[in-house]
MARMI-212406 format. One record per residue (C-alpha): residue number from 0; x negated, z, y. Coordinates in steps of 0.1 Angstrom, whole numbers, plus 2048, in hexadecimal, padded with zeros to 3 digits. Layout:
BEGIN
r seq NUM	c1 X	c3 Z	c2 Y;
...
This chain:
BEGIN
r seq 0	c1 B47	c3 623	c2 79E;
r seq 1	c1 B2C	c3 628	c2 7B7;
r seq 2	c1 B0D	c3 63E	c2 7A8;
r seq 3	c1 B10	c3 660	c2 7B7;
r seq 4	c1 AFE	c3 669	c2 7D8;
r seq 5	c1 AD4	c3 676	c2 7CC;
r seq 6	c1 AC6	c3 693	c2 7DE;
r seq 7	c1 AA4	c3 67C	c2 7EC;
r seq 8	c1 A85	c3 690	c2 7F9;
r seq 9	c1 A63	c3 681	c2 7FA;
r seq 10	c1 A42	c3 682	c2 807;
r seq 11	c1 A25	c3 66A	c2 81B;
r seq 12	c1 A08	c3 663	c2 808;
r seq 13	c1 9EE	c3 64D	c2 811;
r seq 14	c1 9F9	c3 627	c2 819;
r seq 15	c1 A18	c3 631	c2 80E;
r seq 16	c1 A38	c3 648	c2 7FF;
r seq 17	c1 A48	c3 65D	c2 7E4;
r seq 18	c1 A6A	c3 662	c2 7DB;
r seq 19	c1 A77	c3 67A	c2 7CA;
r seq 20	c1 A9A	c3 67C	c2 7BA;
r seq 21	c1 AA7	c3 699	c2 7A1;
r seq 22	c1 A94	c3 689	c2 783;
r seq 23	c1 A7C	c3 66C	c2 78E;
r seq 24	c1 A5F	c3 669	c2 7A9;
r seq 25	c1 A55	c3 649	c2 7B4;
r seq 26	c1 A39	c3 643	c2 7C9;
r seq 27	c1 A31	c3 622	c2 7D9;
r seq 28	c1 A12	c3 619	c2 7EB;
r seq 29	c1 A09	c3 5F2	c2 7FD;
r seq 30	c1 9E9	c3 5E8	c2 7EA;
r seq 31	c1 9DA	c3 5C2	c2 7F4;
r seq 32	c1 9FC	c3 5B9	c2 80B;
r seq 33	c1 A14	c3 5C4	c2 7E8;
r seq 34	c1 A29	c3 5E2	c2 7E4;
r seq 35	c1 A1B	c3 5F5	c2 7C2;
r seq 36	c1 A2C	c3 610	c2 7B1;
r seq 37	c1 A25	c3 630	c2 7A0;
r seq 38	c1 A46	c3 63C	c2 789;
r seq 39	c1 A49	c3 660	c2 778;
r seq 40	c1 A65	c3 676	c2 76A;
r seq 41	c1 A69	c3 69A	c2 772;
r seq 42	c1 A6B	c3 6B2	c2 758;
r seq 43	c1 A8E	c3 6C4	c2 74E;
r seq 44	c1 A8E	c3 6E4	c2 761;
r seq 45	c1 A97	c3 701	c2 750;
r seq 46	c1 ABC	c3 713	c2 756;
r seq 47	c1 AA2	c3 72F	c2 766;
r seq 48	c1 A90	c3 717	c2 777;
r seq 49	c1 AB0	c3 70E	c2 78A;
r seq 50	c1 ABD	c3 72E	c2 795;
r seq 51	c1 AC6	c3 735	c2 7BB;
r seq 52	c1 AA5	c3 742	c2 7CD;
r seq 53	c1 A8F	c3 73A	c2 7AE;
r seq 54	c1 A94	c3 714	c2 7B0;
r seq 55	c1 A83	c3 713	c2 7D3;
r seq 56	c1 A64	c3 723	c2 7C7;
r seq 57	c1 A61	c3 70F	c2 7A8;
r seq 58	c1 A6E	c3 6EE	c2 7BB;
r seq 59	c1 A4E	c3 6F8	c2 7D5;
r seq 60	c1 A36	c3 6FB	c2 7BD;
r seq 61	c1 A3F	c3 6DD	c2 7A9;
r seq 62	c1 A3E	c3 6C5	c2 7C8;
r seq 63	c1 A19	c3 6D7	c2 7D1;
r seq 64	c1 A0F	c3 6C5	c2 7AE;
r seq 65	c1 A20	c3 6A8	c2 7B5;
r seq 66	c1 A17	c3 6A7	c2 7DA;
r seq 67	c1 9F0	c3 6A7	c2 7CC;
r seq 68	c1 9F7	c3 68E	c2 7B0;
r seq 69	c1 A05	c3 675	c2 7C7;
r seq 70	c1 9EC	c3 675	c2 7E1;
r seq 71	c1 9D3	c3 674	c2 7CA;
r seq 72	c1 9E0	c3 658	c2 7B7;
r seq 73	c1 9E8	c3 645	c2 7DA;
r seq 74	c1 9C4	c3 64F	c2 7E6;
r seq 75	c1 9B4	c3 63C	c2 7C3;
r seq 76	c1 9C7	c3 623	c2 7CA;
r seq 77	c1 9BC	c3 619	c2 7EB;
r seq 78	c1 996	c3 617	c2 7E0;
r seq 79	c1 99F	c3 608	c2 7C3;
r seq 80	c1 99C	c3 621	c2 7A8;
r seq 81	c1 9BA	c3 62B	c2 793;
r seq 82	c1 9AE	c3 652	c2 788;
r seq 83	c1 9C2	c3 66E	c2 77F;
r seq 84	c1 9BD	c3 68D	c2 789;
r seq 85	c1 9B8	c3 6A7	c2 76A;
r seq 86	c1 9CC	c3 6C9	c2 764;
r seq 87	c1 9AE	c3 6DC	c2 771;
r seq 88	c1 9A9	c3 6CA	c2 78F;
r seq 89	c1 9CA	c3 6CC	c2 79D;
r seq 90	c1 9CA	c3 6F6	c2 792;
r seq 91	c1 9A9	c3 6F7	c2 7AC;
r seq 92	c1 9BA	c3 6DF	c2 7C1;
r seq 93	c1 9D9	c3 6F6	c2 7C0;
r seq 94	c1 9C2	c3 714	c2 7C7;
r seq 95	c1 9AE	c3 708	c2 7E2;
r seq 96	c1 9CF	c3 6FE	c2 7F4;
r seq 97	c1 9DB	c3 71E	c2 7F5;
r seq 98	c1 9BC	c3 734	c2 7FB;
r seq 99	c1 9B7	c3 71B	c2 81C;
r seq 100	c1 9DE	c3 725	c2 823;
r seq 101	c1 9DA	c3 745	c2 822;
r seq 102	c1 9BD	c3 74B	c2 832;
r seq 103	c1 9CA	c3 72F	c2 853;
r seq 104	c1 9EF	c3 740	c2 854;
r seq 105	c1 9ED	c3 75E	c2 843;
r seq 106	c1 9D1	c3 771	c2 847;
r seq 107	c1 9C4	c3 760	c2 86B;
r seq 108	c1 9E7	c3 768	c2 87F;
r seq 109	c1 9E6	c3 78B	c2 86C;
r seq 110	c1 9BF	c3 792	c2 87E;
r seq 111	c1 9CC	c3 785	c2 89D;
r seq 112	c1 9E9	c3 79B	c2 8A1;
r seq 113	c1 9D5	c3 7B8	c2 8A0;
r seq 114	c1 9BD	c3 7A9	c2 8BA;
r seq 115	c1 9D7	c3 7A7	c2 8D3;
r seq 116	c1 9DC	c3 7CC	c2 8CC;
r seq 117	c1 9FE	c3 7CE	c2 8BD;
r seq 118	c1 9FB	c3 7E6	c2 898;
r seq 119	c1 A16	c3 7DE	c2 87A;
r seq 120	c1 A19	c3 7FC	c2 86F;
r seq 121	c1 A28	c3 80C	c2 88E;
r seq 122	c1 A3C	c3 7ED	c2 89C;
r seq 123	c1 A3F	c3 7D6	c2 87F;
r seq 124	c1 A5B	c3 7C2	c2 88E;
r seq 125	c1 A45	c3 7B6	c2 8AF;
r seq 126	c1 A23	c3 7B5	c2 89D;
r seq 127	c1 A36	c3 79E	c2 885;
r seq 128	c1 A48	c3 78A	c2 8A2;
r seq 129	c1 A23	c3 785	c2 8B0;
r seq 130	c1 A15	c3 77D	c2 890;
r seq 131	c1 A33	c3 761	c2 88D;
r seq 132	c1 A2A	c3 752	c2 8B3;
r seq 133	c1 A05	c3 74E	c2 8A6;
r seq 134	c1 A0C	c3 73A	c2 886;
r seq 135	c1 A21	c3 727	c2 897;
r seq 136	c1 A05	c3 71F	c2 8B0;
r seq 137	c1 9ED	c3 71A	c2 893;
r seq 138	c1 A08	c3 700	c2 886;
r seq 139	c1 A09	c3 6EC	c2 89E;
r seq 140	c1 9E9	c3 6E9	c2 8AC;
r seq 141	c1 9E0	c3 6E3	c2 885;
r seq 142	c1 9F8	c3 6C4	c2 883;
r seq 143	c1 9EC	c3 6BA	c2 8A4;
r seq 144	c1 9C9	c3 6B7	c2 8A2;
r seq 145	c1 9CA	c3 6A7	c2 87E;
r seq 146	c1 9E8	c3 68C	c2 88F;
r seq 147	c1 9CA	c3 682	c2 8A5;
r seq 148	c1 9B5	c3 66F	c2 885;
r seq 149	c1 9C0	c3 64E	c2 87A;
r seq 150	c1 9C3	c3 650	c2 855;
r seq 151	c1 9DC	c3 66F	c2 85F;
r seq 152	c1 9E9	c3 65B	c2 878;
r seq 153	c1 9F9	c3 641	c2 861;
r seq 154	c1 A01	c3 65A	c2 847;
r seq 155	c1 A1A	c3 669	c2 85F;
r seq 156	c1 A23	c3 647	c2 869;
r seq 157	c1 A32	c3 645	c2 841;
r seq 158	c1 A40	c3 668	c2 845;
r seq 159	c1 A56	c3 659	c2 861;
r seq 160	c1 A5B	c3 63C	c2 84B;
r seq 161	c1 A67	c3 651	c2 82A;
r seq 162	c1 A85	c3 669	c2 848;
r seq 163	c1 A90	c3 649	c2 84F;
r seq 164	c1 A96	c3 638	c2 82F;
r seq 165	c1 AA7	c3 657	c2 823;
r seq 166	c1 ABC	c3 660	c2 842;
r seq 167	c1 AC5	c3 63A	c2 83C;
r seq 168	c1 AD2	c3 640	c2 816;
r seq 169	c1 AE2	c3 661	c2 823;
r seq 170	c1 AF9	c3 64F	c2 83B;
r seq 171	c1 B01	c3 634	c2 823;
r seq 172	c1 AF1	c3 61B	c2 82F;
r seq 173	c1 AE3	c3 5FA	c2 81D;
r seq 174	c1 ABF	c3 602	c2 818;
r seq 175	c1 AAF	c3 5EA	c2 82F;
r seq 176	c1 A8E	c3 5E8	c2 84B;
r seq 177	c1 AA9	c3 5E4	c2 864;
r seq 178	c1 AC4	c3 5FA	c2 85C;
r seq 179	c1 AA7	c3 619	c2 858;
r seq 180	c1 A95	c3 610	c2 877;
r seq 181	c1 AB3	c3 620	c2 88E;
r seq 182	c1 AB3	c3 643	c2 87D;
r seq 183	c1 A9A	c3 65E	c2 884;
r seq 184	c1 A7B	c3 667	c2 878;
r seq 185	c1 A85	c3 692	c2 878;
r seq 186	c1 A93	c3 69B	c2 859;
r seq 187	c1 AA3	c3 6BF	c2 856;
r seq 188	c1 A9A	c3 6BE	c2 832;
r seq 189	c1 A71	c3 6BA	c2 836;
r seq 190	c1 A5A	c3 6CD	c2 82C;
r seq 191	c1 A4E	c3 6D3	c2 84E;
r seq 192	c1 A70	c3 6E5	c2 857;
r seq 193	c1 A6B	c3 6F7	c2 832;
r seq 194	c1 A4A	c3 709	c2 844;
r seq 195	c1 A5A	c3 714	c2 867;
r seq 196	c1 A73	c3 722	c2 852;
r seq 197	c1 A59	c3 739	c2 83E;
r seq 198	c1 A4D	c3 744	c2 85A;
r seq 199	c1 A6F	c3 74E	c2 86C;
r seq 200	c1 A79	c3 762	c2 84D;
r seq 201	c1 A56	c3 770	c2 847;
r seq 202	c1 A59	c3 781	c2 86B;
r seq 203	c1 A79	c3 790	c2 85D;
r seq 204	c1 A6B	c3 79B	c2 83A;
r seq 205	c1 A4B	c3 7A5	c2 845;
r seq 206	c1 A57	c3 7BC	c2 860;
r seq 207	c1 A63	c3 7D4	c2 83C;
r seq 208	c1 A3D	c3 7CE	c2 82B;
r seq 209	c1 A32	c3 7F6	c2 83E;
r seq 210	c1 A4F	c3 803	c2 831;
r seq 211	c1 A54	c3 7F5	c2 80C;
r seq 212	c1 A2B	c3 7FF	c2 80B;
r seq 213	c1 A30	c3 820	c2 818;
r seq 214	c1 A4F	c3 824	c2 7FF;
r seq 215	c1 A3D	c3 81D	c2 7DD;
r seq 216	c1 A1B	c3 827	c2 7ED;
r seq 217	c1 A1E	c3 846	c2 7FE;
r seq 218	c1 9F9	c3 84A	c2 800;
r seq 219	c1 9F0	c3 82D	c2 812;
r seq 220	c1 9F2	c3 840	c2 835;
r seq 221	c1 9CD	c3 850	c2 829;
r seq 222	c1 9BD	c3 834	c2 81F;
r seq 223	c1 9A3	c3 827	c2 83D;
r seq 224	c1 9AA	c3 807	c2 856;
r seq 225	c1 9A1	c3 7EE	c2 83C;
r seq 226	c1 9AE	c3 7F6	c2 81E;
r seq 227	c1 9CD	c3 7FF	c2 82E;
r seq 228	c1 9CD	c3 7D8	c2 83A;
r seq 229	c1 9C7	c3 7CC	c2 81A;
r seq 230	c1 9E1	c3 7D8	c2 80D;
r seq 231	c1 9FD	c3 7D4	c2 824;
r seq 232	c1 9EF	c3 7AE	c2 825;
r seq 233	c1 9EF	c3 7AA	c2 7F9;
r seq 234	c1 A14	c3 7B8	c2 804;
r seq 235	c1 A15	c3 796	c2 819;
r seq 236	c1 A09	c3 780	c2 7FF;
r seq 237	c1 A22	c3 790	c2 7E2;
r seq 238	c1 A3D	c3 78B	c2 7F8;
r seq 239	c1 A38	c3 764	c2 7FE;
r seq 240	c1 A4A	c3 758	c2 7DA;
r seq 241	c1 A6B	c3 76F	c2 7EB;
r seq 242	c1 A6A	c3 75A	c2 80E;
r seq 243	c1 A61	c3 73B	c2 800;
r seq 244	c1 A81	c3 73D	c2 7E8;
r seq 245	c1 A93	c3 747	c2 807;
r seq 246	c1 A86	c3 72E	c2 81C;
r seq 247	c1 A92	c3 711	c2 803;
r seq 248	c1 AB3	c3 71B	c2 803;
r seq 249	c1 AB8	c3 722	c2 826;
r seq 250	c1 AA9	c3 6FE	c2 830;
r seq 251	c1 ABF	c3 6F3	c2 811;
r seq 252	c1 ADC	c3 6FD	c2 81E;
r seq 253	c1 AD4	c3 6F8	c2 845;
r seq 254	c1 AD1	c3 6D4	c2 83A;
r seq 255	c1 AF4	c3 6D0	c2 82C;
r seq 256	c1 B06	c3 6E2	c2 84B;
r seq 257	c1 AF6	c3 6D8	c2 868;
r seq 258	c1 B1A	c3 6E3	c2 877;
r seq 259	c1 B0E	c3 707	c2 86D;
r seq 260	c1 AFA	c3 70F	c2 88E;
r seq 261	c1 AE4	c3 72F	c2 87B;
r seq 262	c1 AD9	c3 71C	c2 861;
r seq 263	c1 AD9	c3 6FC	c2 875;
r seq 264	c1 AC1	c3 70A	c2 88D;
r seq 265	c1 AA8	c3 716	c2 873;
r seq 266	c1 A9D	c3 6F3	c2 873;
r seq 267	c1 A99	c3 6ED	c2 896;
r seq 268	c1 A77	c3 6F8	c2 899;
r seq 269	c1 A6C	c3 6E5	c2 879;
r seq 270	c1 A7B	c3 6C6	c2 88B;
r seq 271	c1 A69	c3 6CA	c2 8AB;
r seq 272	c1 A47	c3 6CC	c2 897;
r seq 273	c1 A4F	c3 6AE	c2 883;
r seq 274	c1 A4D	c3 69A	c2 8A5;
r seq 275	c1 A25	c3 69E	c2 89C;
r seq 276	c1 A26	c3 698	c2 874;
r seq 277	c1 A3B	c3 678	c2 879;
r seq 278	c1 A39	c3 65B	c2 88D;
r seq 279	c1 A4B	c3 63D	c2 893;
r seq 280	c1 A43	c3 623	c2 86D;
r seq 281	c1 A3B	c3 600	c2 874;
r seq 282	c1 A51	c3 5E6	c2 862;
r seq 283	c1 A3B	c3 5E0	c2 844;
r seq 284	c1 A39	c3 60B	c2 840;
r seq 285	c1 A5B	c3 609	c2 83F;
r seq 286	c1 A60	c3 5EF	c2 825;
r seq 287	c1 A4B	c3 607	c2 80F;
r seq 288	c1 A61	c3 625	c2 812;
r seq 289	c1 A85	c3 615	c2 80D;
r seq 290	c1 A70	c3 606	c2 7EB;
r seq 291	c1 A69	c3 624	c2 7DB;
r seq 292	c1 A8A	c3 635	c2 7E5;
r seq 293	c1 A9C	c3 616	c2 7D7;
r seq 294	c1 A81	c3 616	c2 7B9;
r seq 295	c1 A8B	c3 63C	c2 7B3;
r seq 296	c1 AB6	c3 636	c2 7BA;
r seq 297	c1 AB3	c3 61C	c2 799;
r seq 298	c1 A9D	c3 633	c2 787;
r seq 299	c1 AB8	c3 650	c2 78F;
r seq 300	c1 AD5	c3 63B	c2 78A;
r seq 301	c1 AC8	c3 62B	c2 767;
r seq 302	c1 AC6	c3 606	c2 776;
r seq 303	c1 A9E	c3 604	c2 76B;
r seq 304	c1 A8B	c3 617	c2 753;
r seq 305	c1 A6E	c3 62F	c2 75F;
Protein backbone atom coordinates (compact mmCIF):
# COMPACT_ATOMS: atom_id res chain seq x y z
CA UNK A 1 0.00 0.00 0.00
CA UNK A 2 1.28 3.32 -1.05
CA UNK A 3 1.44 5.92 2.12
CA UNK A 4 -1.40 8.30 1.61
CA UNK A 5 -1.03 11.63 -0.25
CA UNK A 6 0.52 14.63 2.72
CA UNK A 7 -0.94 18.03 2.53
CA UNK A 8 2.95 19.84 1.99
CA UNK A 9 3.31 23.66 2.63
CA UNK A 10 6.58 25.22 3.41
CA UNK A 11 8.55 28.24 3.60
CA UNK A 12 12.16 29.89 2.35
CA UNK A 13 14.51 30.64 4.90
CA UNK A 14 17.85 31.61 4.54
CA UNK A 15 20.21 29.21 2.42
CA UNK A 16 17.53 27.14 2.37
CA UNK A 17 13.67 25.44 3.06
CA UNK A 18 10.98 24.17 5.44
CA UNK A 19 8.53 21.58 4.99
CA UNK A 20 5.79 21.17 6.65
CA UNK A 21 3.53 18.12 6.75
CA UNK A 22 0.35 17.57 9.28
CA UNK A 23 2.75 16.58 12.17
CA UNK A 24 6.54 17.19 11.37
CA UNK A 25 8.52 20.37 10.02
CA UNK A 26 11.72 19.89 8.60
CA UNK A 27 13.95 22.45 7.65
CA UNK A 28 17.09 22.01 5.62
CA UNK A 29 19.74 24.55 5.06
CA UNK A 30 23.39 23.88 2.77
CA UNK A 31 26.12 24.70 5.35
CA UNK A 32 30.02 24.18 4.01
CA UNK A 33 28.73 22.43 0.41
CA UNK A 34 26.36 19.63 2.88
CA UNK A 35 22.67 19.58 3.23
CA UNK A 36 21.98 20.00 7.34
CA UNK A 37 18.74 19.51 8.86
CA UNK A 38 16.56 20.89 11.50
CA UNK A 39 13.59 18.06 12.59
CA UNK A 40 10.56 19.07 14.90
CA UNK A 41 6.99 17.65 15.65
CA UNK A 42 3.97 19.69 15.89
CA UNK A 43 1.87 19.62 18.75
CA UNK A 44 -1.72 17.65 18.72
CA UNK A 45 -4.24 20.29 17.87
CA UNK A 46 -7.12 20.37 19.88
CA UNK A 47 -10.80 19.14 18.42
CA UNK A 48 -11.44 23.19 18.79
CA UNK A 49 -8.33 23.94 17.28
CA UNK A 50 -9.56 22.18 14.15
CA UNK A 51 -12.86 23.53 13.57
CA UNK A 52 -13.89 25.07 10.10
CA UNK A 53 -12.83 28.98 10.15
CA UNK A 54 -10.91 28.58 13.47
CA UNK A 55 -8.19 26.27 12.09
CA UNK A 56 -7.08 29.08 9.67
CA UNK A 57 -6.48 31.47 12.36
CA UNK A 58 -4.75 29.14 14.65
CA UNK A 59 -2.85 27.36 11.60
CA UNK A 60 -1.73 31.36 10.80
CA UNK A 61 -0.50 32.07 13.90
CA UNK A 62 1.26 28.87 14.57
CA UNK A 63 3.27 29.13 11.20
CA UNK A 64 4.11 33.06 12.28
CA UNK A 65 6.04 31.10 15.26
CA UNK A 66 7.34 28.70 13.17
CA UNK A 67 8.06 31.10 10.27
CA UNK A 68 10.42 33.07 12.97
CA UNK A 69 11.87 29.90 14.51
CA UNK A 70 13.14 28.70 11.27
CA UNK A 71 14.62 31.65 9.94
CA UNK A 72 16.20 32.21 12.91
CA UNK A 73 17.67 28.95 13.29
CA UNK A 74 18.74 29.02 9.45
CA UNK A 75 20.15 32.61 10.08
CA UNK A 76 22.51 31.03 13.24
CA UNK A 77 23.36 28.68 11.12
CA UNK A 78 24.89 30.50 8.39
CA UNK A 79 27.33 32.51 10.83
CA UNK A 80 27.95 29.67 12.58
CA UNK A 81 26.10 29.92 15.70
CA UNK A 82 23.42 27.41 16.74
CA UNK A 83 21.08 29.77 19.21
CA UNK A 84 17.54 29.50 19.99
CA UNK A 85 15.43 31.95 20.21
CA UNK A 86 13.64 32.18 23.83
CA UNK A 87 9.68 32.40 24.51
CA UNK A 88 9.99 36.15 25.05
CA UNK A 89 11.81 36.96 22.15
CA UNK A 90 9.64 35.44 19.70
CA UNK A 91 6.35 37.25 21.78
CA UNK A 92 8.28 40.74 20.81
CA UNK A 93 9.27 39.31 17.68
CA UNK A 94 5.52 38.35 17.17
CA UNK A 95 4.52 41.90 18.30
CA UNK A 96 6.76 43.93 16.37
CA UNK A 97 5.62 42.00 13.19
CA UNK A 98 2.31 42.96 13.58
CA UNK A 99 2.48 46.54 14.85
CA UNK A 100 4.77 47.10 11.44
CA UNK A 101 1.72 45.30 9.57
CA UNK A 102 -0.63 47.17 10.72
CA UNK A 103 0.70 50.36 10.57
CA UNK A 104 2.17 49.54 6.47
CA UNK A 105 -1.43 47.89 5.39
CA UNK A 106 -3.70 48.86 7.78
CA UNK A 107 -3.54 52.02 9.06
CA UNK A 108 -1.30 53.73 5.93
CA UNK A 109 -4.05 52.68 3.00
CA UNK A 110 -6.77 53.76 5.67
CA UNK A 111 -4.96 57.65 5.79
CA UNK A 112 -4.66 57.56 2.26
CA UNK A 113 -8.13 56.96 1.34
CA UNK A 114 -9.23 59.76 3.04
CA UNK A 115 -6.53 61.96 1.28
CA UNK A 116 -7.93 61.23 -1.95
CA UNK A 117 -11.20 62.55 -0.51
CA UNK A 118 -13.40 59.60 -0.44
CA UNK A 119 -15.20 59.32 3.55
CA UNK A 120 -16.25 55.57 4.94
CA UNK A 121 -18.89 56.44 6.54
CA UNK A 122 -21.01 57.76 3.70
CA UNK A 123 -19.71 55.38 0.78
CA UNK A 124 -18.13 52.49 2.65
CA UNK A 125 -18.18 50.21 -0.35
CA UNK A 126 -15.88 52.70 -2.75
CA UNK A 127 -13.73 54.10 0.14
CA UNK A 128 -13.11 50.46 0.92
CA UNK A 129 -12.48 49.49 -2.92
CA UNK A 130 -9.89 52.51 -2.84
CA UNK A 131 -8.45 51.44 0.28
CA UNK A 132 -8.11 47.71 -1.38
CA UNK A 133 -6.24 49.41 -4.80
CA UNK A 134 -3.71 51.01 -2.30
CA UNK A 135 -2.58 47.96 -0.33
CA UNK A 136 -2.36 46.33 -3.19
CA UNK A 137 -0.01 49.01 -4.50
CA UNK A 138 1.83 48.97 -1.11
CA UNK A 139 2.23 45.10 -1.74
CA UNK A 140 3.83 45.14 -4.45
CA UNK A 141 6.06 47.84 -4.53
CA UNK A 142 6.97 46.35 -0.92
CA UNK A 143 7.96 42.86 -2.50
CA UNK A 144 9.59 44.73 -5.28
CA UNK A 145 11.95 46.84 -3.76
CA UNK A 146 13.10 44.23 -1.15
CA UNK A 147 13.41 41.48 -4.49
CA UNK A 148 16.13 44.11 -5.61
CA UNK A 149 18.79 42.96 -2.44
CA UNK A 150 20.75 39.96 -2.82
CA UNK A 151 20.33 38.11 0.33
CA UNK A 152 16.35 38.51 -0.63
CA UNK A 153 17.18 37.72 -3.92
CA UNK A 154 18.24 34.13 -3.26
CA UNK A 155 15.71 33.63 -0.55
CA UNK A 156 13.11 33.88 -3.21
CA UNK A 157 15.31 31.87 -5.43
CA UNK A 158 14.37 28.80 -2.51
CA UNK A 159 10.85 29.98 -2.50
CA UNK A 160 10.67 28.96 -6.24
CA UNK A 161 12.73 25.96 -5.27
CA UNK A 162 10.21 24.65 -2.24
CA UNK A 163 6.53 25.37 -5.44
CA UNK A 164 8.46 23.24 -7.32
CA UNK A 165 9.38 20.28 -5.25
CA UNK A 166 5.86 20.28 -4.03
CA UNK A 167 3.92 20.72 -7.28
CA UNK A 168 6.35 17.82 -8.14
CA UNK A 169 5.01 15.42 -5.14
CA UNK A 170 1.49 16.74 -5.97
CA UNK A 171 1.53 15.31 -9.57
CA UNK A 172 3.16 12.16 -8.41
CA UNK A 173 6.16 12.47 -9.60
CA UNK A 174 9.61 10.83 -8.38
CA UNK A 175 11.14 13.49 -6.28
CA UNK A 176 14.02 14.38 -8.33
CA UNK A 177 16.25 17.90 -9.64
CA UNK A 178 15.01 16.96 -12.97
CA UNK A 179 11.62 15.96 -12.74
CA UNK A 180 10.89 19.42 -10.38
CA UNK A 181 12.74 21.67 -12.66
CA UNK A 182 9.72 21.61 -15.37
CA UNK A 183 6.86 22.64 -12.92
CA UNK A 184 6.27 26.16 -11.81
CA UNK A 185 7.41 28.19 -9.26
CA UNK A 186 3.38 29.82 -8.48
CA UNK A 187 1.79 27.94 -6.06
CA UNK A 188 -2.14 28.60 -5.46
CA UNK A 189 -1.53 27.38 -1.92
CA UNK A 190 1.28 30.20 -0.81
CA UNK A 191 1.15 32.44 1.53
CA UNK A 192 1.44 35.20 -0.87
CA UNK A 193 -1.99 34.15 -2.46
CA UNK A 194 -3.25 33.76 1.51
CA UNK A 195 -2.56 37.87 1.71
CA UNK A 196 -4.38 39.07 -1.67
CA UNK A 197 -7.03 37.07 -0.46
CA UNK A 198 -7.33 39.19 2.96
CA UNK A 199 -7.47 41.89 1.27
CA UNK A 200 -10.30 40.92 -1.34
CA UNK A 201 -12.46 39.86 1.54
CA UNK A 202 -11.45 42.76 3.78
CA UNK A 203 -12.96 45.16 1.00
CA UNK A 204 -16.12 43.13 1.41
CA UNK A 205 -16.24 43.05 5.31
CA UNK A 206 -15.05 46.25 5.85
CA UNK A 207 -17.57 47.99 3.65
CA UNK A 208 -20.25 46.71 6.99
CA UNK A 209 -17.57 48.19 9.86
CA UNK A 210 -20.00 52.01 9.70
CA UNK A 211 -22.84 50.14 10.12
CA UNK A 212 -22.03 47.26 12.77
CA UNK A 213 -20.40 50.55 14.72
CA UNK A 214 -23.34 52.63 14.32
CA UNK A 215 -25.50 49.48 15.43
CA UNK A 216 -23.93 48.71 18.82
CA UNK A 217 -22.65 52.33 19.10
CA UNK A 218 -25.30 54.68 18.33
CA UNK A 219 -23.34 57.52 19.70
CA UNK A 220 -20.46 57.53 17.68
CA UNK A 221 -22.03 59.99 15.07
CA UNK A 222 -21.07 62.90 17.96
CA UNK A 223 -17.92 61.99 18.75
CA UNK A 224 -15.17 64.52 16.77
CA UNK A 225 -13.07 63.54 13.40
CA UNK A 226 -10.61 61.57 15.34
CA UNK A 227 -12.11 59.66 17.69
CA UNK A 228 -14.64 58.72 15.32
CA UNK A 229 -11.47 57.25 13.21
CA UNK A 230 -10.27 55.45 15.90
CA UNK A 231 -12.81 53.65 16.34
CA UNK A 232 -14.19 52.65 13.11
CA UNK A 233 -10.21 51.62 12.55
CA UNK A 234 -10.07 49.27 16.27
CA UNK A 235 -13.31 47.97 14.29
CA UNK A 236 -10.66 47.05 11.45
CA UNK A 237 -8.21 45.47 13.59
CA UNK A 238 -11.04 43.25 15.62
CA UNK A 239 -12.24 42.17 12.47
CA UNK A 240 -8.91 40.67 11.07
CA UNK A 241 -9.10 37.09 13.14
CA UNK A 242 -12.86 36.84 11.08
CA UNK A 243 -11.02 37.45 7.44
CA UNK A 244 -8.09 35.69 8.11
CA UNK A 245 -10.28 32.48 9.02
CA UNK A 246 -12.09 33.26 5.93
CA UNK A 247 -9.27 33.78 3.89
CA UNK A 248 -7.69 30.19 4.83
CA UNK A 249 -10.52 28.43 3.72
CA UNK A 250 -11.29 30.13 0.73
CA UNK A 251 -7.51 29.75 -0.60
CA UNK A 252 -8.01 26.10 0.98
CA UNK A 253 -10.59 25.34 -1.04
CA UNK A 254 -9.62 27.47 -4.31
CA UNK A 255 -6.55 25.22 -4.22
CA UNK A 256 -8.38 21.91 -4.46
CA UNK A 257 -10.89 23.08 -7.33
CA UNK A 258 -9.03 25.03 -9.58
CA UNK A 259 -12.08 23.88 -11.95
CA UNK A 260 -14.27 26.19 -9.63
CA UNK A 261 -13.64 29.58 -11.55
CA UNK A 262 -14.89 31.87 -8.10
CA UNK A 263 -12.69 30.34 -5.90
CA UNK A 264 -10.13 29.62 -8.60
CA UNK A 265 -9.73 33.19 -9.37
CA UNK A 266 -9.23 34.36 -5.74
CA UNK A 267 -5.76 33.21 -6.24
CA UNK A 268 -5.03 34.82 -9.37
CA UNK A 269 -3.82 37.89 -7.97
CA UNK A 270 -1.68 36.15 -5.28
CA UNK A 271 -0.13 34.23 -8.31
CA UNK A 272 0.75 37.28 -10.35
CA UNK A 273 2.62 38.75 -7.13
CA UNK A 274 4.43 35.67 -6.56
CA UNK A 275 6.22 36.36 -9.98
CA UNK A 276 8.30 38.85 -7.56
CA UNK A 277 8.67 36.59 -4.22
CA UNK A 278 9.96 33.65 -6.41
CA UNK A 279 12.40 33.15 -8.87
CA UNK A 280 13.72 30.53 -10.94
CA UNK A 281 16.18 27.92 -8.04
CA UNK A 282 19.49 26.95 -9.25
CA UNK A 283 20.19 23.12 -9.24
CA UNK A 284 21.90 22.91 -5.97
CA UNK A 285 18.61 25.11 -4.31
CA UNK A 286 16.68 22.67 -5.62
CA UNK A 287 18.48 19.64 -4.26
CA UNK A 288 17.80 21.34 -0.87
CA UNK A 289 14.03 21.66 -1.14
CA UNK A 290 13.11 17.98 -2.56
CA UNK A 291 15.51 16.99 0.86
CA UNK A 292 13.47 18.36 3.31
CA UNK A 293 10.17 17.46 1.70
CA UNK A 294 11.50 13.90 1.28
CA UNK A 295 13.15 14.31 4.98
CA UNK A 296 9.48 15.42 6.20
CA UNK A 297 7.36 12.41 3.77
CA UNK A 298 9.50 9.66 6.02
CA UNK A 299 9.03 11.51 9.09
CA UNK A 300 5.06 11.61 8.13
CA UNK A 301 5.02 8.22 6.85
CA UNK A 302 7.03 6.62 10.00
CA UNK A 303 10.08 5.44 7.77
CA UNK A 304 12.63 7.62 10.24
CA UNK A 305 12.20 8.76 13.61
CA UNK A 306 12.09 12.66 14.29
Amino acid sequence: MEPKKQDIGGQAVIEGVMMRSKDHIVTAIRKNRKIIYKKDKLKKKSKFAQLFFIRGVVNLVEMLVIGIKTLNWSASQSVGEDEELSDWAIALTLIIAFLFGIGLFLLLPYLLTYLVGVKETQNPIWFNVIDGIIKVAILVLYVYFISKMKDIRRVFQYHGAEHKAVFCYEHNKKLTVENAKQYSTLHPRCGTAFMMIVIIIGIFLFSFIPFIVESFYPSITSLNWALKRLTLFTARILLLPIIAGLAYEALKFGAKHQDNLIFSSLTIPGLWIQKITTQKPSKQQLEVAIAALKKVLELENGTIRA
